[in-house]
C-alpha positions in Angstrom: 0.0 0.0 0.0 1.3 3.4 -0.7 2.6 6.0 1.4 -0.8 8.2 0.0 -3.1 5.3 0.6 -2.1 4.9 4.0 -2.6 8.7 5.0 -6.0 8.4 3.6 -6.8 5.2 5.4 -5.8 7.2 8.8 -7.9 10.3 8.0 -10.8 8.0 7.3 -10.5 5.9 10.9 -9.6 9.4 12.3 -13.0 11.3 11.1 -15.0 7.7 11.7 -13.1 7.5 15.7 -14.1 11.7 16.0 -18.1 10.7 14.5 -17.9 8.1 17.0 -17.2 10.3 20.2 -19.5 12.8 18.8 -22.4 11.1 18.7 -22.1 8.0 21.1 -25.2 7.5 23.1 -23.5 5.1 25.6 -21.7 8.3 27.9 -24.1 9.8 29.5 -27.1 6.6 29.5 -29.0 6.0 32.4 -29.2 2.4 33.4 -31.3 -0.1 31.8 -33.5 -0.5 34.6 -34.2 3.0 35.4 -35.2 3.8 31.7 -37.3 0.9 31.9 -39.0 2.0 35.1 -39.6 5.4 34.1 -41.0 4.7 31.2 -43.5 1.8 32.9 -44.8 4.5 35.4 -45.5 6.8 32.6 -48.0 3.7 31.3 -51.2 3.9 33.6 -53.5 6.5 33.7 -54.8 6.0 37.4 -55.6 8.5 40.0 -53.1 11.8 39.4 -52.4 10.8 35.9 -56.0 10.2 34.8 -57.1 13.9 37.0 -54.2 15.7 34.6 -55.3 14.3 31.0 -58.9 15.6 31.8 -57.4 18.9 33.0 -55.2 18.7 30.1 -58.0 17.9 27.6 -60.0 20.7 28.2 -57.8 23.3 28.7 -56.8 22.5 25.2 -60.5 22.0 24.3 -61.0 25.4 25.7 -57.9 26.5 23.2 -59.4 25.3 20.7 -62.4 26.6 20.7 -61.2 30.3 21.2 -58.5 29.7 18.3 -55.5 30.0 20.8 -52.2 28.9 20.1 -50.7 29.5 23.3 -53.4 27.8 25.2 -52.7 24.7 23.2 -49.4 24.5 24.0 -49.8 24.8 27.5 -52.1 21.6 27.5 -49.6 19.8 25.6 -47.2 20.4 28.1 -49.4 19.2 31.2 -50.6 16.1 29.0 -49.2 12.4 30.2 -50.2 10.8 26.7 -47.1 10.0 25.8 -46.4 7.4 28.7 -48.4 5.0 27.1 -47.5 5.7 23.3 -43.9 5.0 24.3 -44.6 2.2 26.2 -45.9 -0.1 23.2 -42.3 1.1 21.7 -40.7 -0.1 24.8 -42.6 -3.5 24.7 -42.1 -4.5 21.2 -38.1 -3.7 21.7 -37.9 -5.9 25.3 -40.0 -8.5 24.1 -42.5 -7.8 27.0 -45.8 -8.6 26.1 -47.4 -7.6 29.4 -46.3 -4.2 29.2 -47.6 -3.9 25.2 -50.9 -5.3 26.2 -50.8 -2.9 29.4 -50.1 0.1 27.4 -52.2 -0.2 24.3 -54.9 -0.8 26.9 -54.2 2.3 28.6 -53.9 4.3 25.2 -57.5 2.9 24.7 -58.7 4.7 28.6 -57.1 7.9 27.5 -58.3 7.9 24.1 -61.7 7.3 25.0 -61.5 9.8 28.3 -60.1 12.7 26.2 -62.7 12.0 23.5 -65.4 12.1 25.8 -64.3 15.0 27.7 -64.1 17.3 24.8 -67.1 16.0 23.4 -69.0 17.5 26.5 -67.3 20.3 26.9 -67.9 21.3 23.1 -71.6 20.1 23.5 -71.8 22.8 26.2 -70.0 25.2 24.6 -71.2 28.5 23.1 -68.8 29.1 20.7 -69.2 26.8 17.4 -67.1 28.1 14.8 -64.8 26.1 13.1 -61.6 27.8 14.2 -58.4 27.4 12.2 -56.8 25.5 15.0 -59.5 22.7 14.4 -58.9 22.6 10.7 -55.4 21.4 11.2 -55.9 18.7 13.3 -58.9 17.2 10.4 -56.4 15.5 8.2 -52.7 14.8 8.4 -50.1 15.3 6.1 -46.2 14.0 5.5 -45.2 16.9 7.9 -47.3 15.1 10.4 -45.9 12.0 10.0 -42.0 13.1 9.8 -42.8 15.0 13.3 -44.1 11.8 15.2 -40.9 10.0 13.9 -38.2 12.5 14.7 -40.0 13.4 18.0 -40.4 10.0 19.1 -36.9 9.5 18.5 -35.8 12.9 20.6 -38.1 11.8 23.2 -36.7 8.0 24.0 -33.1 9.4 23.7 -33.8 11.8 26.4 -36.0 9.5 28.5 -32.6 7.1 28.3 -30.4 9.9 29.8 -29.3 10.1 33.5 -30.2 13.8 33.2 -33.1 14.7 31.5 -33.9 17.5 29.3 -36.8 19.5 28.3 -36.4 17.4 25.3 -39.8 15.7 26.8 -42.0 18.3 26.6 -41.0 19.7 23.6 -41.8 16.2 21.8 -45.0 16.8 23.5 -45.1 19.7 22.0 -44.0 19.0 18.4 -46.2 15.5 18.1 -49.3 17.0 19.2 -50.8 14.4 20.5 -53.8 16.1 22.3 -55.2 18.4 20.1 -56.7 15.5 17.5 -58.5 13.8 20.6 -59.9 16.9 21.6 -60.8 17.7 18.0 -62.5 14.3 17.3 -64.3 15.2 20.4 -65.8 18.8 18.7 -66.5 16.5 15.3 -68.7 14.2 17.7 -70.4 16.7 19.0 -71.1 18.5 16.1 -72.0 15.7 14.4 -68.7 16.1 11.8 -67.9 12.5 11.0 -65.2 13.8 9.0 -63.8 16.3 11.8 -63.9 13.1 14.0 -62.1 10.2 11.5 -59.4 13.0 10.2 -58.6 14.1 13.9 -58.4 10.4 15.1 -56.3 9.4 11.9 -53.7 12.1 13.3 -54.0 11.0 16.2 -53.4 6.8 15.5 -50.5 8.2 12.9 -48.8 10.0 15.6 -49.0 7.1 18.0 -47.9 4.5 15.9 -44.5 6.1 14.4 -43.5 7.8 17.9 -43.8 4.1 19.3 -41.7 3.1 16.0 -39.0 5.4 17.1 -38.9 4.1 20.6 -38.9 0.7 19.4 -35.6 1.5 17.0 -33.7 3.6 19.9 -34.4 0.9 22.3 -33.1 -1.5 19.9 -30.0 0.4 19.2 -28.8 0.8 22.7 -29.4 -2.8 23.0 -31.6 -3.3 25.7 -31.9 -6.6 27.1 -35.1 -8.5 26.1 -37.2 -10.4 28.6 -36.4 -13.6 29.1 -38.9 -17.1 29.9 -38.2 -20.3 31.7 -40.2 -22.1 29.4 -39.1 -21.8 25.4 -42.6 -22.1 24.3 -43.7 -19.7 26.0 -41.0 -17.5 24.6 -41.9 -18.5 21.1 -45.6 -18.1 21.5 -45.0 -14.3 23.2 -42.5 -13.5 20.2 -45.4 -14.6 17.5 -48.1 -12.8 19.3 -45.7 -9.7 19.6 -45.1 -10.4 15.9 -48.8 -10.6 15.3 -49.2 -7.3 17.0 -46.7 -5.4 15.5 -47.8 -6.2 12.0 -51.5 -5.4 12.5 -50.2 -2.2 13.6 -47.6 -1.3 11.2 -49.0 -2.7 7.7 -51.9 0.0 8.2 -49.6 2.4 9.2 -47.5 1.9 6.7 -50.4 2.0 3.9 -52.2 5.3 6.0 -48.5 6.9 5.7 -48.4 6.1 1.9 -51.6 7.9 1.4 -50.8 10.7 3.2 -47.8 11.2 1.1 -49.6 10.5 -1.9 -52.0 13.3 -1.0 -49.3 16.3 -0.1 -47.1 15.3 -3.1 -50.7 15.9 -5.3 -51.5 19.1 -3.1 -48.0 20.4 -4.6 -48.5 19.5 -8.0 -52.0 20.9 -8.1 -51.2 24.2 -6.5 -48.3 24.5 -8.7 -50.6 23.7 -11.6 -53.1 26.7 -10.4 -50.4 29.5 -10.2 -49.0 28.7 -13.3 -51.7 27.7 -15.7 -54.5 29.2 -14.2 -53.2 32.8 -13.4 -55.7 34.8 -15.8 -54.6 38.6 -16.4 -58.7 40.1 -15.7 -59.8 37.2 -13.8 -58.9 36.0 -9.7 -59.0 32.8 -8.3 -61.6 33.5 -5.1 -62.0 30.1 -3.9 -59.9 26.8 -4.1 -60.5 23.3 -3.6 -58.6 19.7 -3.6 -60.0 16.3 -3.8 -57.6 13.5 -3.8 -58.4 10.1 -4.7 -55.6 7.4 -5.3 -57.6 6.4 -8.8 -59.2 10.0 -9.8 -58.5 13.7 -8.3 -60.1 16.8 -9.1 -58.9 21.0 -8.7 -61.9 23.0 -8.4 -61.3 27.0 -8.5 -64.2 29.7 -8.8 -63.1 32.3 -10.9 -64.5 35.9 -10.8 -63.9 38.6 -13.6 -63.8 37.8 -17.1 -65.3 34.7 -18.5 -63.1 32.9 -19.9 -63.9 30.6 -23.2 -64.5 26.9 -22.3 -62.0 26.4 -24.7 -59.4 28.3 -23.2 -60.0 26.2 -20.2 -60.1 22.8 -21.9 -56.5 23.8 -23.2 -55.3 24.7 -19.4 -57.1 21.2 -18.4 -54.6 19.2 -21.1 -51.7 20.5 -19.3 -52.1 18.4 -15.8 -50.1 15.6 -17.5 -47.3 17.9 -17.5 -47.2 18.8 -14.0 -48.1 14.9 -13.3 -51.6 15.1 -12.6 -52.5 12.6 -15.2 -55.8 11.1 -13.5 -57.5 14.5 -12.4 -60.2 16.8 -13.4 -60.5 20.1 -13.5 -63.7 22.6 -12.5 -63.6 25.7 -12.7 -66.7 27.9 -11.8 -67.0 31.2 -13.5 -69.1 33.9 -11.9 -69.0 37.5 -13.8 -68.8 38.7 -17.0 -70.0 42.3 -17.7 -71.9 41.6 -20.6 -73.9 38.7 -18.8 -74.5 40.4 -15.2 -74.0 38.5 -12.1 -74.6 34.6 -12.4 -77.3 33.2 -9.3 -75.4 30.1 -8.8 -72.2 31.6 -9.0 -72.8 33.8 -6.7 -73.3 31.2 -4.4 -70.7 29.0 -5.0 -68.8 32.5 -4.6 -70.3 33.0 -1.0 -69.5 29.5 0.0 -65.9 29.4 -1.3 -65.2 32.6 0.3 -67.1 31.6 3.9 -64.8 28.2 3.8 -61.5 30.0 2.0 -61.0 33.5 1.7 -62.1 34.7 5.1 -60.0 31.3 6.5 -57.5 31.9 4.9 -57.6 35.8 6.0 -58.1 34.9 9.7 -55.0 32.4 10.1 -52.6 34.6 8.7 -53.7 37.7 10.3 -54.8 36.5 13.9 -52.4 38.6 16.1 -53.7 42.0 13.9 -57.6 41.4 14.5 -56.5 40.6 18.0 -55.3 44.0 18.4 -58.5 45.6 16.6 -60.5 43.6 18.9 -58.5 45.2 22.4 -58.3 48.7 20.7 -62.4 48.6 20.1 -62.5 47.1 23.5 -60.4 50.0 25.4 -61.9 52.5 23.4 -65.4 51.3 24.1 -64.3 51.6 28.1 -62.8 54.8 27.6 -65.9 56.1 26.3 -68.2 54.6 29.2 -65.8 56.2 31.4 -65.7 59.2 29.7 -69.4 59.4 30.1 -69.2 58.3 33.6 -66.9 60.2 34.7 -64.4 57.1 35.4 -66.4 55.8 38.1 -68.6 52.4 38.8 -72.3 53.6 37.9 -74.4 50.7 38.8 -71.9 49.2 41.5 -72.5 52.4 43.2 -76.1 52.8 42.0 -76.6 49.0 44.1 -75.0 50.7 47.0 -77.2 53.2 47.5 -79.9 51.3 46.9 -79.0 48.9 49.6 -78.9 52.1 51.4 -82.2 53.7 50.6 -84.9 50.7 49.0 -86.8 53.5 47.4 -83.6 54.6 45.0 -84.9 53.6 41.3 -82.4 55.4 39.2 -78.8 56.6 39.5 -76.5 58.6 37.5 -73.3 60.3 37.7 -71.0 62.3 35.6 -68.4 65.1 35.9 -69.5 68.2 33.9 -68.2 71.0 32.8 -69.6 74.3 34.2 -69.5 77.9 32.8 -70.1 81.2 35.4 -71.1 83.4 32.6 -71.0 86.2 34.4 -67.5 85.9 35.3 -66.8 83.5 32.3 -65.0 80.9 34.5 -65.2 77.4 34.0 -64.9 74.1 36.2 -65.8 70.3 36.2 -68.2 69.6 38.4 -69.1 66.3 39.9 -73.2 65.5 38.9 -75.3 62.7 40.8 -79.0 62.1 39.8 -81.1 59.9 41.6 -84.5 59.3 40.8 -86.8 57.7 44.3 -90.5 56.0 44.6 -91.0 58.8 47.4 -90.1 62.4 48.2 -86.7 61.9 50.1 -85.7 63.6 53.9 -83.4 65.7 54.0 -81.6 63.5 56.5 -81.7 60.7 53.6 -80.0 63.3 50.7 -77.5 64.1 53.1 -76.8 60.3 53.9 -76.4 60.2 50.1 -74.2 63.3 49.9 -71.9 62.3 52.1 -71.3 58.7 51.2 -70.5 59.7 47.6 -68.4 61.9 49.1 -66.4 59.5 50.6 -66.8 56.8 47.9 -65.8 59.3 45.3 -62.9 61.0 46.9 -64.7 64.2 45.7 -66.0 66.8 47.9 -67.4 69.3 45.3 -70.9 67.0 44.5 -73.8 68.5 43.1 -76.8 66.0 44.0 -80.2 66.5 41.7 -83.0 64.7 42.7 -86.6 63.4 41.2 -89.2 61.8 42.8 -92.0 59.4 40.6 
C-alpha cells in the first residue's frame, strides 16, 4: 500500500473515531433498569395521571375553541399521553408482552377519556365556529408523520439519559398528541364525522410512528429482552408480539403512503393553479382539492372575465405535465360584464369565500384582528368612562340602593360648568337619583356624604326626582 493510501486510510479511521465520540449514546445513558422504570410508570392512567389528562383535555378544548395557540401549547405540556404511546415502543423492543398489552390498553382509557371530555365540553359550549386550529388537526399530512418520527426519536433518547432535558416536553409539543383527541371530540359533537375520523387518523398516525422510534432507539442501545423459563412460552409471546406489530404497522405503513400521496398531489395541483391558471382580468376567489388514489379533481371559482370553455379545456390538457394525469379540472366562473352576475355563481362564490378567503384571512392575520379587537375594547371603556366620569355607575347605584330601598335610578358624571358672568369654567361632579317617594333631607344628606367619601370628591352637586 502506498505511502498516500495509507494517509488516507488514517484520516478515514480518524474522522469515523471523531463521529464516533461525537455522537455516542453510551456516555451519558441511564441504566437499563431505570429507563425501563420510568417509562413503565408513565403507562397507567390512574388517579393523578388520569385527573391531569382531563385537566389537560380541556384546557386545550378550551384552546381550541377560542383559536388559541398558546393555550394549546400549554395543554400539551401538562398532558401524560405520551407514557403510554412510548410504552408499546418499549414493549415490542424488550419483548415484553405484558407491558404492550398494558399500554395499548391504557392508550384505549385515555383515548376514550379525552374523547369524551371534549365532546361535552364542546356540547356545552357556546362558541361553534370552526376555528383554524380545528382545521389542522382534520387531516394529516407527511409533515405530520416526519414529526411523530423524529420526535419520538428525541423523546426516548432523552428518556434514556441520566439527566433529563426538556427534550420531553417539547416532543410533547412537536407531536401533538392532544389536540386531535380533543378535536375528534368537537366532530362528535357537532356531528362532523369527518372532523372526528381525520382528527383520530392524526392522532393513531402520531402514535404509531413515535412508538416506532422508541422501538428502533431501544433497539440500538441494545436493551436486554425479557427472558422465559419455558421456550414455548418465549416463542408463542414472540409470535403474538409479531402478530401485534404487523396489524399495527401494515396499516400504518399504507395510511402513511396515502398521506404522502396526497401532499405530493396538493404540490403539484397548487403548482398547476399558479401557473396555468393565473388569468390577467380574472382572480381565483376560492380553491378546492379532492384527492383520490384512482381519480382527483382541482376546483377553482373564478371571478372577472369569463373565460372561453376552450381556453379552459386547453389549461385542463396541461395536468399531464405537471403529473396530474388522473385528475379533473372545475372551474366555476361567476362574472362577465356583458352577462350580469350569475345566481349560482354567486353562491358558490359565497361559499368558497365563507370556507376559503375569510380562513385563509383569519390564520394569517390573527395577532392583527386581536389588536383591533382590544383597541375597540379600550376604546369602548374609555368612552363609558368618559361618560361616567371614570367611576362604577351601577356598582355604586346598588350601593345606595342597599342604602335607601326607594332609590330607582342613578347617575353620575363630571360636567363641565361655565359662570357666565365671570366667564369661569370648572368640572363639576353630577349625581341624579330618581326615588318612589319624596326623600328627607336626612336621607339626601346620607347620600351626599357617602359619595363623598366613595368618590374621593368633595365638590358633588346631587339632583333629585321623585315618581
Amino acid at each position: 500500500m502506498s505511502q498516500s493510501d495509507n494517509q488516507g486510510a488514517k484520516l478515514l479511521e480518524t474522522l469515523a473515531d471523531f463521529l464516533k465520540d461525537r455522537f455516542n449514546l453510551e456516555e451519558d445513558k441511564a441504566s437499563e433498569r431505570d429507563t425501563i422504570s420510568e417509562i413503565q410508570k408513565g403507562v397507567v392512567f390512574r388517579g393523578t395521571n388520569l385527573w391531569i389528562l382531563i385537566f389537560a383535555i380541556l384546557v386545550c378544548s378550551v384552546g381550541l375553541n377560542v383559536n388559541s395557540t398558546a393555550v394549546i401549547i400549554g395543554a400539551m405540556l401538562i398532558s401524560p399521553l405520551m407514557g403510554p404511546i412510548m410504552g408499546v415502543g418499549l414493549g415490542v423492543g424488550i419483548n415484553d408482552f405484558e407491558l404492550i398489552i398494558k399500554a395499548l390498553k391504557n392508550i384505549g382509557i385515555a383515548a376514550a377519556l379525552s374523547v369524551l371530555t371534549s365532546m361535552t365540553y364542546f356540547f356545552i359550549s357556546p362558541l361553534s365556529d370552526v376555528q383554524s386550529e380545528l382545521l389542522a388537526r382534520t387531516q394529516p399530512t407527511l409533515w405530520d408523520v416526519l414529526i411523530a418520527f423524529f420526535g419520538g426519536l428525541a423523546g426516548i433518547v432523552a428518556g434514556s439519559r441520566k439527566e433529563k432535558s426538556n427534550a420531553i416536553p417539547g416532543v410533547a409539543i412537536a407531536t401533538a398528541l392532544m389536540p386531535p383527541l380533543c378535536t375528534a371530540g368537537f366532530g362528535l359533537a357537532t356531528g362532523n364525522w369527518n372532523f372526528f375520523f381525520g382528527a383520530f387518523y392524526l392522532f393513531f398516525i402520531n402514535g404509531v410512528f413515535i412508538s416506532l422510534a422508541t422501538f428502533l432507539i431501544v433497539r440500538f442501545l441494545r436493551f436486554h429482552k425479557k427472558q422465559f423459563e419455558e421456550p414455548a412460552r418465549e416463542k408463542r409471546v414472540k409470535q403474538y408480539i409479531m402478530a401485534l406489530v404487523l396489524a399495527t404497522i401494515i396499516p400504518s405503513i399504507y395510511t402513511a403512503y396515502r398521506v404522502v400521496q396526497r401532499s405530493v398531489f396538493e404540490q403539484k395541483a397548487n403548482l398547476f393553479i399558479n401557473r396555468e391558471l393565473d388569468f390577467e382580468k380574472c382572480k381565483i376567489i376560492g380553491k378546492h382539492l379532492f384527492f383520490s388514489p384512482d381519480s382527483s379533481a382541482i376546483e377553482v371559482t373564478l371571478f372577472g372575465e369569463i373565460q372561453e370553455k376552450e381556453e379552459i379545456t386547453e389549461r385542463e390538457k396541461r395536468l399531464a405535465d405537471f403529473g396530474l394525469e388522473n385528475t379533473k379540472l372545475i372551474v366555476n366562473q361567476a362574472y362577465s360584464g356583458e352577462q350580469g352576475l350569475d345566481v349560482e355563481s354567486l353562491a358558490k362564490i359565497n361559499q368558497d369565500i365563507k370556507t376559503g378567503v375569510i380562513e385563509e384571512l383569519y390564520r394569517r392575520n390573527e395577532e392583527e384582528l386581536k389588536s383591533k379587537d382590544e383597541k375597540i375594547a379600550f376604546l369602548e371603556k374609555e368612552l363609558i368612562n368618559a361618560r361616567g366620569g371614570s367611576f362604577p355607575v351601577e356598582e355604586l347605584g346598588q350601593e345606595i340602593k342597599a342604602i335607601h330601598k326607594n332609590v330607582v335610578a342613578f347617575s353620575l358624571s363630571k360636567n363641565l360648568v361655565a359662570e357666565l358672568d365671570s366667564e369661569k369654567k370648572d368640572t363639576v361632579l353630577m349625581a341624579y337619583i330618581k326615588y318612589n317617594r319624596k326623600p328627607s333631607r336626612t336621607e339626601i344628606k346620607t347620600i351626599e356624604d357617602f359619595l363623598k367619601v366613595r368618590t374621593k370628591n368633595d365638590h358633588i352637586k346631587l339632583i333629585t326626582e321623585t315618581n
